[in-house]
N, C-alpha and C positions, 0 to 999 in steps of 0.2 A: 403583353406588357402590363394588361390592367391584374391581370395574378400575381405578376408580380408587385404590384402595389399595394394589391392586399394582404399579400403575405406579410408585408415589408410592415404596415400600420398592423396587423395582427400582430406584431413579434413587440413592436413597439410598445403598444393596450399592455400587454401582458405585463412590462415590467413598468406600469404606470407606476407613480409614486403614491404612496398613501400616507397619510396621518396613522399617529397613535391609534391601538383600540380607544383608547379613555378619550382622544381628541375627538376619535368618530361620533364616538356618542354625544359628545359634550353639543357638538355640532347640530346634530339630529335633532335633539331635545333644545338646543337655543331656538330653533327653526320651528320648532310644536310638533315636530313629525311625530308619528307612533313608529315603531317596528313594521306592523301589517302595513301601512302606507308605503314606506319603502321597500318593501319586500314587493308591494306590488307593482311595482313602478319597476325594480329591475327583473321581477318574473321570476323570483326564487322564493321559497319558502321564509316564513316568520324565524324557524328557530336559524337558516342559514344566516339573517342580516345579524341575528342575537349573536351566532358563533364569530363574526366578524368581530364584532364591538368587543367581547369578553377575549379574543383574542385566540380562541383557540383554535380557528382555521381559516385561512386569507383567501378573498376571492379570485377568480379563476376568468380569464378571458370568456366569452365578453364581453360579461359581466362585470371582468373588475376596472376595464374603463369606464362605463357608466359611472358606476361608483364612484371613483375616483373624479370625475369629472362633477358629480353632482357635492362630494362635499369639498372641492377649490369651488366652486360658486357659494357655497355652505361660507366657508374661510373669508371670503371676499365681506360676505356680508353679516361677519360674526367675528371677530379677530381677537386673537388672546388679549386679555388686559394684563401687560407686565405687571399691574399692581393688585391682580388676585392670586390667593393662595393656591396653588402646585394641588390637582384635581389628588383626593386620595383615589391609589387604584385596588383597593381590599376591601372598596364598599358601592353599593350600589343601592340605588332604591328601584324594585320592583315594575315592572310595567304589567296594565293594563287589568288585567281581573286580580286583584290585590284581595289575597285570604283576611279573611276579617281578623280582627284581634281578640284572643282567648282570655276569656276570665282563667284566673288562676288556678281555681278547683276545678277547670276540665282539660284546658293542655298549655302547654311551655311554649311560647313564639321563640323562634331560632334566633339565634345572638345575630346582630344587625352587622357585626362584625367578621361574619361567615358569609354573606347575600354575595351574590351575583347576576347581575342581570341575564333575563333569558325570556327570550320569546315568551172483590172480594178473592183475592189472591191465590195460590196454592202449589207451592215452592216446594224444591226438591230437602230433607232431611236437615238439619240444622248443622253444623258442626259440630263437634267435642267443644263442649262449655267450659270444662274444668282448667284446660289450659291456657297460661298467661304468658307473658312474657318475665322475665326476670333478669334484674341486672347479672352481668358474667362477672365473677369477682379478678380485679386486672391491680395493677400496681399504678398507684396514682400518679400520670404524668406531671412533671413540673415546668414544663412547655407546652404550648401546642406547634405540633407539627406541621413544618411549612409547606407550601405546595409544591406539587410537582409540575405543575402547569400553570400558566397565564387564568388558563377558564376556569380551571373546576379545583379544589381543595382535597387533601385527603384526611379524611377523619379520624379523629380521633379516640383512642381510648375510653373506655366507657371509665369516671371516676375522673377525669380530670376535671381541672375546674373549670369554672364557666361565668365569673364575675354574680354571684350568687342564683343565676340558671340553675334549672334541674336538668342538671347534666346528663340524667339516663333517654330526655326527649328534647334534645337543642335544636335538633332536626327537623322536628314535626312527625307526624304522626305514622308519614307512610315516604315511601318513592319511587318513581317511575327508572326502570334498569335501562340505560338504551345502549346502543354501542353506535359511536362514532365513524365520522369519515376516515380517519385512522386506523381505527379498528379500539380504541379505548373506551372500557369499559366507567358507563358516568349511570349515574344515580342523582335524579334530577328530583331534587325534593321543595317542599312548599317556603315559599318567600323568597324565591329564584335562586337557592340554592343549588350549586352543581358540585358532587364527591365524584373524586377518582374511586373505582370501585378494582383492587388488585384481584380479586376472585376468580381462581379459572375454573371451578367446576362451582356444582350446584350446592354442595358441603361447605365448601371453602366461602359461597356467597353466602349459606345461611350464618356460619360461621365469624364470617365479616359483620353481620348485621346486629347481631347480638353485643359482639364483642369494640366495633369501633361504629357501626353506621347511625347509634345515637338517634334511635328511632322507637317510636311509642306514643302511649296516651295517659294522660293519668286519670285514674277512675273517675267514675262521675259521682260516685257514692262512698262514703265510708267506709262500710265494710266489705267494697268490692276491690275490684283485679283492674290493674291495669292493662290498656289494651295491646292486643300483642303487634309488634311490628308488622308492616302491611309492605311488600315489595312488587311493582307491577312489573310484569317485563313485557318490554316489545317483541316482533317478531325478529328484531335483530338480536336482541339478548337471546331468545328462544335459539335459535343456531347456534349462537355462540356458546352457549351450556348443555347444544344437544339435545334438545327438546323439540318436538314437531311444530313446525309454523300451524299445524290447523291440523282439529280431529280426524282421523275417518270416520267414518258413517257409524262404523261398530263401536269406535271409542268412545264417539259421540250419546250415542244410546246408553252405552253403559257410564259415561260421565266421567271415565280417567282414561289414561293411559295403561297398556297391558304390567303386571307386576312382574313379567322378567325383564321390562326396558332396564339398559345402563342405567340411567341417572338415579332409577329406584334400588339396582344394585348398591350404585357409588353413595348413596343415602344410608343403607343398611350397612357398610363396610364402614359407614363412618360412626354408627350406634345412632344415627338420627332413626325415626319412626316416621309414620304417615296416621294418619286418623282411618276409620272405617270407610272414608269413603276414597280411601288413596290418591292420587294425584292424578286432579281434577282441574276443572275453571278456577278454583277455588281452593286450591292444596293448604292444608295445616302440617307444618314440619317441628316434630318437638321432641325432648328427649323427656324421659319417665321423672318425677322430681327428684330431688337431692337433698333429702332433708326440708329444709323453706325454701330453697331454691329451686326455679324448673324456668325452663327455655324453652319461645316457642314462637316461630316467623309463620306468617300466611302469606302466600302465593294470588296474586291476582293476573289472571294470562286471557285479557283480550277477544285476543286473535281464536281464540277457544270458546269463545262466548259468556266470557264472566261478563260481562256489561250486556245487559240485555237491553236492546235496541228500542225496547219498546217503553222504555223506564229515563235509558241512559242514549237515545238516539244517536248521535255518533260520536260518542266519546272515544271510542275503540280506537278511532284513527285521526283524534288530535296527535301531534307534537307534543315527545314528552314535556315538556316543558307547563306547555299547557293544560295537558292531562294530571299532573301533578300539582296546579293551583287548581282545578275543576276535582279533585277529590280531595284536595286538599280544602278544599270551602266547605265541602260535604261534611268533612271529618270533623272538623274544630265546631260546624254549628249543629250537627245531631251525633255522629259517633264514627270511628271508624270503620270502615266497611267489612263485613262480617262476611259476606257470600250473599245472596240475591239479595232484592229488598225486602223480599219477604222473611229471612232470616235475619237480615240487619234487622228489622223490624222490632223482631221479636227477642234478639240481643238486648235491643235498648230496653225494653220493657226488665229485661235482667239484672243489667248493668245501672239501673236507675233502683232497683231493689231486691239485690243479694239475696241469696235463700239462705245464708247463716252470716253469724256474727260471732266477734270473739266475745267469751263472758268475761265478767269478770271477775280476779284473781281469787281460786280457792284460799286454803287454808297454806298449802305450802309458794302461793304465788304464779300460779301454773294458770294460763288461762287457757279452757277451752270451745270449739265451736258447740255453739247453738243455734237453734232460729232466730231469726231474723225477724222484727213483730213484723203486718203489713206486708210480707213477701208471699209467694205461693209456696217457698218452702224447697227443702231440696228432693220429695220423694214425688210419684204422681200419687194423684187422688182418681177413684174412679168417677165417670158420671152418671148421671142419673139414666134409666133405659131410653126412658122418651129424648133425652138427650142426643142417646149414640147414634152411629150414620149406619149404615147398612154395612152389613160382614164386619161391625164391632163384636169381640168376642162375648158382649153381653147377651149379643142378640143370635147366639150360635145355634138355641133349641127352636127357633121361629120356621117354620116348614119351606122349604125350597120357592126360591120366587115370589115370596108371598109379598104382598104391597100391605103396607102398614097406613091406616088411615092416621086422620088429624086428632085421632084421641087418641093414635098410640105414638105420634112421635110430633117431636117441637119441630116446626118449620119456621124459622124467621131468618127474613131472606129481605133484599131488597127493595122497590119497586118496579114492575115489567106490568105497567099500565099503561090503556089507551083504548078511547070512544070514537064513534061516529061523530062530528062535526054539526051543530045542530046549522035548523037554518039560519038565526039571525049571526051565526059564526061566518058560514061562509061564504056571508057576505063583507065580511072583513076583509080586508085586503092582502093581511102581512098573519107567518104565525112567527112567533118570539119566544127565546129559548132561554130562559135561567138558569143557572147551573150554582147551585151552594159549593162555597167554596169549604176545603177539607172537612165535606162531613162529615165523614166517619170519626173524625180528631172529633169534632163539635159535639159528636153524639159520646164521646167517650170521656168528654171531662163534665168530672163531679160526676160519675156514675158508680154508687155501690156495687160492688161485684162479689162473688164469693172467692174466699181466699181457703177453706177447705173444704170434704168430702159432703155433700147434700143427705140431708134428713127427710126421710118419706113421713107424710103427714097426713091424714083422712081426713076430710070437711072440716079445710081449717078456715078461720079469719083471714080473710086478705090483708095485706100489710105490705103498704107500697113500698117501705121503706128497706124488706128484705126481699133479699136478690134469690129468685128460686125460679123454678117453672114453674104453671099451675095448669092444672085441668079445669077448663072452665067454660060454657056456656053464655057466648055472648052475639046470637044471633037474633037478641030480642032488641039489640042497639039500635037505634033508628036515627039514620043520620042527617033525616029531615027534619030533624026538630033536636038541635041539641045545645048544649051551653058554652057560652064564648066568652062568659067574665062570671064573677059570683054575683049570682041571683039574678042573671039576666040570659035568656036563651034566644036563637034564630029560627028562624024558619027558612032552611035551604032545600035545592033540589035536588034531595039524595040520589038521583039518577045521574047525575052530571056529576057525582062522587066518587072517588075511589073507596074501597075498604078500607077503612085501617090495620085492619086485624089478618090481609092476608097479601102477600106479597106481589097478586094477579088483579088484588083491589075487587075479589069477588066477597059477597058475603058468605060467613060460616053457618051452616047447615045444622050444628049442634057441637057438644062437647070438641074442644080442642087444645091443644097446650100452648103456652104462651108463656114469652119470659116476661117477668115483672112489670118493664114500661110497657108494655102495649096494655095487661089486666089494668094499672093505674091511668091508661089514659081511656079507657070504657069509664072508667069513675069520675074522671074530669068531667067528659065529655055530661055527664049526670044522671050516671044510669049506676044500678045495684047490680054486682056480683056475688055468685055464691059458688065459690071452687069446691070439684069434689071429691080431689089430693092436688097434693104438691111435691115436690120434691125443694128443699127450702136450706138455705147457708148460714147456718147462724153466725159463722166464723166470717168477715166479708170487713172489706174497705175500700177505699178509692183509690184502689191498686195504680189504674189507667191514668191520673193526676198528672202525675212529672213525667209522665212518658208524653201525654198532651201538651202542656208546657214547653218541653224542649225542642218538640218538631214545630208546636202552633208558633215559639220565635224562632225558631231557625226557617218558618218560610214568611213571616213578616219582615225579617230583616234580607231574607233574598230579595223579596216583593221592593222591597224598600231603592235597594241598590240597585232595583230596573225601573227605577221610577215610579211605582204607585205606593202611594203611602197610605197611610191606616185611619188619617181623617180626612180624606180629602171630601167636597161635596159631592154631589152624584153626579152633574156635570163634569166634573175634573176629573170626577175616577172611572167614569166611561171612558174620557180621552187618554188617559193614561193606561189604563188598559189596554187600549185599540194598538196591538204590530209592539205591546211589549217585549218579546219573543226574540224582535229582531234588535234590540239595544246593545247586546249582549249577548250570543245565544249559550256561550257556557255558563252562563249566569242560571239561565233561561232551562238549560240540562237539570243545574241544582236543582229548580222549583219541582221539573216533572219528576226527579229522585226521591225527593221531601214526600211529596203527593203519593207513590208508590210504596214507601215506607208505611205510611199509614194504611195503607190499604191492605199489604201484604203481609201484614205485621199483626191485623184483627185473620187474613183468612190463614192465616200459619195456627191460630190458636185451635183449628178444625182440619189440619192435614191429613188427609188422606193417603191408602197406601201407594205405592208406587213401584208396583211391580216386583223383581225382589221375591221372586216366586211363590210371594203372597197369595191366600187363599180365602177366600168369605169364613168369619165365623174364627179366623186365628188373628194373634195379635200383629203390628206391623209396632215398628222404629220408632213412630212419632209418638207413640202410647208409653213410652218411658220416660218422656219429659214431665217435667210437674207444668211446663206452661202448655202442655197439652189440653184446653178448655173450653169445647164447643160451647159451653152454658156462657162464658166470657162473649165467645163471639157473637153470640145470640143476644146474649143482652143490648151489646154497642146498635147492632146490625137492627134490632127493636125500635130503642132509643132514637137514633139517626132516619130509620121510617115516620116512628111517631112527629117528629119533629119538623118533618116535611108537610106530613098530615094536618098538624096545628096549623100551621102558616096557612095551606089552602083554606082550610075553613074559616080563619079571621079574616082571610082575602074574599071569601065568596059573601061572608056576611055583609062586609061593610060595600064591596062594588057590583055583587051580581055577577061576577065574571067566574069559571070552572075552568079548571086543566083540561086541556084534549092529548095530553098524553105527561106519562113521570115513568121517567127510566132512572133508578137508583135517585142519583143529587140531580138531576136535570127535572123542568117542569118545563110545558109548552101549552102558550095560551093564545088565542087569536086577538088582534090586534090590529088598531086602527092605523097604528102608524110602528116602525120597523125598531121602534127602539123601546127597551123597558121602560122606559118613564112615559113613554104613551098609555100602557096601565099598571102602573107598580101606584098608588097611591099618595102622594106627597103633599104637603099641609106645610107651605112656608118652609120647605127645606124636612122636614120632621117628616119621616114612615109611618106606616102606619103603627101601632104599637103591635106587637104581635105576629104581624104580617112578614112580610116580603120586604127586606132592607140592602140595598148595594152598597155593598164595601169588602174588603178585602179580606178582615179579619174571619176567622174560621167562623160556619154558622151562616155567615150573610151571601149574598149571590151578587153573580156578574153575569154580563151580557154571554149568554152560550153561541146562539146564530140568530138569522132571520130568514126566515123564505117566506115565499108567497102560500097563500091558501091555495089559488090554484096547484103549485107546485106538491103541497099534501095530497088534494084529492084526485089528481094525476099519478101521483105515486101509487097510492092505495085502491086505485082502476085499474091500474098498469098489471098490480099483481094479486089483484082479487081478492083483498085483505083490508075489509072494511074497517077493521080495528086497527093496521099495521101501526105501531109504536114510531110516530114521527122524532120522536124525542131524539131517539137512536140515530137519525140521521142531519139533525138540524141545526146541526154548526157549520159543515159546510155543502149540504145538497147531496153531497156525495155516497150513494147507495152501492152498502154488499149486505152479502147474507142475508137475503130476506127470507125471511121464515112463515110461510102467510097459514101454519098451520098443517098443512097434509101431509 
């Protein structure tokens, strides 16, 4: 009898009554609830309680008794007021990670009348540059087109109006493809917008996206392109279009799918194209220009490994909904995504300054391209020998295997430093970890760079102010005795120092090449140089500027929206730091993207080949870009060492205290007590000048870890590696890859 009483309340749940979508929400939101709250209180997903409310699918026993049961107690204690205005149901505002709002000169926020609620690097080849998006020329609607559904919109005509929008980007910049519990295809784009997407094959969706999906960026520069439409698809679109949910091993290796699959057929029968690297994580689908017009959607697929885990941790398997304001944050505050971040990266560096510009009008009115001042231009330049990496085709007559010393090639590299612990060290209790935040950004604003091909020079003058490599002899530095303000010098103990001059923090033995900041910081420091060639740029500017600029705010204003702000004191901005991460973690995704940009974007400028039945001594792919510029990277990669260097030395001056280890931006010092303000310096709130300063902005440091000293010299007993680099391990204890040398 009791089955059948449950059958009987079973049958009953089911046809529970419910309220309107618009009443659900209005409910939720009188009540403070989030989406995630209630989603987890009935045990279904964020975007399901979204598709409840937007109305595009009703819940299901039984669940949809709870439901129902939870908002008649919602009713009870929130009741329509006859005398408020009738809820509109063609507008919603956004929940929860809300896309910041676009200056105008970099993208269009989607008409508020469209929203629907809803839930040092080294990267594979760039893409095809040359290709943009361009509007599809359509017959101006003089309506827009109503919906087919309660949830989602379906888009309109590229050309119609949009109450003075720019109508070619209403949508925002990119959108996640998903297919529904019904099987309908939605395109879930930034500011909770949801499009019916009619598309049944791969043609017909890039076809759609051009032509009605109102999707785009607008340049970031003058005489640049606009960015071309960004489409992600889930593993459910991927079926539905025919595409494989996941590589195989071979696919994977080679980076696309084979070129006789259907879909690359159904692409070519439609005169669409593929870039050289074919359809990929990262697929570019375009047709050849048309006069000033050309057309051209990019592919972002997941489940394929375009989002790498180690940049973008699990964005791959939010909800589109969510993944769609988590790259849509991305997009509006540094660029739309281009393919790794190492090639976003190096996009943006483009895209902030064009290699031509139009002139202007000759004699019959005709304008045409030129350079662009301030760019690297549209051709490559070669680099200097000491420059190239091994099996550059410069270095093709060098005899087999041969190892090229430090007077015949530039190394500038990092820091991978670390000492013995003296005694009065470890007897300290705690060691303490600081980490510069974006330094690489730090080291690359206001840095002159060369902007074309290097001039070879014999026993020139040194001249800090141009950007070159130099051969030069500076193992007569001594960095026990050197200068830390004008006319005043220290007496420190260069044993407890790293080198500046070499990225193992050994001293130079004689002649070696060096880019610019490290020669000018031997002359700081108040010692005479006498170089005896260079290889030197007379053509140069501060190419790295607005590319620093747009990433150093787009990760203060991420920082910002998780809570740490840009003045806060060093007390407050310890706490505010401390489990930032967890405020937000798509917020939290943005910052580690931001971060990987920069990083990916200085080791893209030094790409290496990548198989490609490449062979030492021949050229590879990346050698035909003009931002192909090891001498770039080297200089930032200098700079951002130097800059590390400075800081310890006006810190060992003024407190006696030495690093026991610097891995790149990280430094680890022993410590009396577990937190940097036990020895970072502080005078009345005020750093020291020079020094070590906590705060968020690029250049300054934050708390990295703390262990014990025991814990170090347990570590480095453990594996017989009196020098091992604690640094590497000292955020959270947690030891791999130890390298103790053999």
């Amino acid at each position: 009898m009791s089955e059948l009483f449950d059958a009987v309340d079973a049958l009953v749940s089911s046809r529970s009554p419910l309220p309107s979508p618009a009443e659900r929400k209005r409910l939720r939101q009188a009540h403070g609830l989030t989406l995630d709250e209630v989603a987890a209180a009935l045990q279904v997903r964020r975007a399901t309680v979204s598709g409840w409310e937007a109305g595009k699918t009703e819940p299901r026993p039984p669940e949809r008794d709870a439901y129902a049961r939870m908002l008649k107690q919602l009713a009870q204690l929130y009741p329509v007021d006859p005398n408020a205005a009738a809820p509109a149901t063609d507008t919603a505002v956004p929940e929860t990670l809300a896309v910041p709002a676009v200056p105008a000169s970099t993208a269009v926020e989607p008409a508020k009348a469209r929203t629907e609620p809803t839930g040092p690097i080294l990267e594979p080849a760039s893409e095809d540059t040359a290709l943009r998006p361009a509007p599809v020329s359509q017959p101006a609607a003089t309506t827009r087109p109503t919906s087919r559904r309660p949830g989602a919109r379906k888009a309109a005509p590229v050309g119609s109006p949009a109450g003075g929008t720019d109508v070619r980007f209403e949508n925002g910049p990119l959108a996640v493809v998903d297919v529904d519990a019904d099987g309908q295809v939605l395109a879930y784009c930034v500011g909770g917008l949801v499009l019916d997407v009619p598309a049944k094959s791969v043609p017909a969706l890039v076809e759609w996206t051009l032509r009605e999906g109102r999707l785009g960026q607008p340049k970031l520069s003058g005489p640049g392109k606009d960015a071309d439409s960004l489409l992600v698809l889930t593993e459910a679109a991927l079926e539905r279009y025919g595409l494989p949910v996941a590589l195989t091993e071979e696919e994977r290796l080679a980076g696309r799918i084979p070129e006789g699959h259907k879909v690359i057929k159904q692409l070519a029968r439609a005169d669409w194209q593929l870039t050289k690297r074919g359809f990929g994580p990262w697929a570019r689908i375009y047709r050849p220009a048309q006069g000033s017009e050309r057309a051209c959607v990019q592919l972002c697929i997941p489940s394929w490994d375009a989002l790498d885990t180690r940049h973008w941790a699990n964005a791959g398997q939010l909800p589109p909904a969510d993944l769609a304001r988590l790259l849509g944050t991305y997009a509006a505050r540094v660029i739309t995504p281009r393919g790794s971040s190492a090639v976003t990266g190096l996009e943006l560096m483009t895209a902030l300054h064009p290699p031509t510009r139009a002139s202007e009008p000759d004699e019959t009115g005709k304008r045409h391209s030129e350079h662009n001042p301030g760019s690297l231009g549209k051709d490559p330049v070669n680099c200097a020998p000491c420059e190239a990496p091994d099996g550059h085709p410069l270095l093709a007559d060098l005899p087999r295997f041969h190892q090229r010393t430090p007077a015949e090639v530039l190394v500038e590299e990092a820091y991978d430093w670390a000492r013995p612990l003296t005694d009065a060290e470890c007897l300290r209790p705690h060691l303490v970890g600081i980490d510069v935040n974006m330094a690489f950004a730090a080291g690359a604003n206001g840095l002159p760079v060369g902007l074309g091909a290097p001039t070879h020079v014999k026993n020139p003058v040194f001249d800090a102010k141009l950007p070159g490599s130099w051969l030069v002899d500076l193992s007569h530095v001594d960095l026990s005795r050197v200068k830390v303000a004008k006319d005043k010098w220290a007496q420190l103990d260069g044993e407890l120092l790293p080198s500046p001059f070499t990225p193992k923090g050994e001293c130079p033995e004689g002649p070696a090449w060096y880019a610019t900041p490290t020669v000018a910081y031997a002359v700081e420091l108040g010692y005479d140089v006498a170089p005896l060639e260079a290889y030197v740029r007379h053509d140069n500017g501060r190419y790295l500027d607005g590319w620093y600029n747009r990433l150093r705010d787009a990760y203060l204003a991420t920082m910002a929206d998780l809570g740490v702000g840009a003045d806060l004191p060093p007390e407050e901005f310890l706490a505010a730091m401390d489990g930032y991460r967890h405020r937000d973690p798509e917020l939290a995704i943005v910052v580690s993207a931001i971060k990987a940009t920069v990083k990916g974007g200085i080791g893209k400028l030094r790409e290496r080949p990548r198989g490609e039945g490449w062979k030492p001594g021949q050229p590879w792919r990346a050698l035909a870009r003009p931002t192909w510029r090891p001498d770039i990277r080297a200089a930032v990669i200098s700079r951002t060492r130097i800059n590390m260097h400075r800081k310890i030395v006006k810190h060992a001056a003024f407190t006696g205290q030495y690093p026991v280890a610097i891995l790149s931006d990280c430094a680890v010092y022993a410590s009396d007590g577990p937190s940097p303000l036990d020895f970072l310096p502080y005078r009345v709130g005020k750093p020291l000048p020079g020094g070590f300063k906590l705060g968020i902005n690029p250049g300054l440091v934050k708390h990295e870890g703390t262990q014990s000293v025991l814990w170090g010299e347990g570590l480095r007993e453990q594996f017989n590696a009196p020098e091992l680099n604690l640094a590497r391990y000292i955020k959270d204890g947690t030891v791999t890859n130890v390298d103790n040398g053999e």
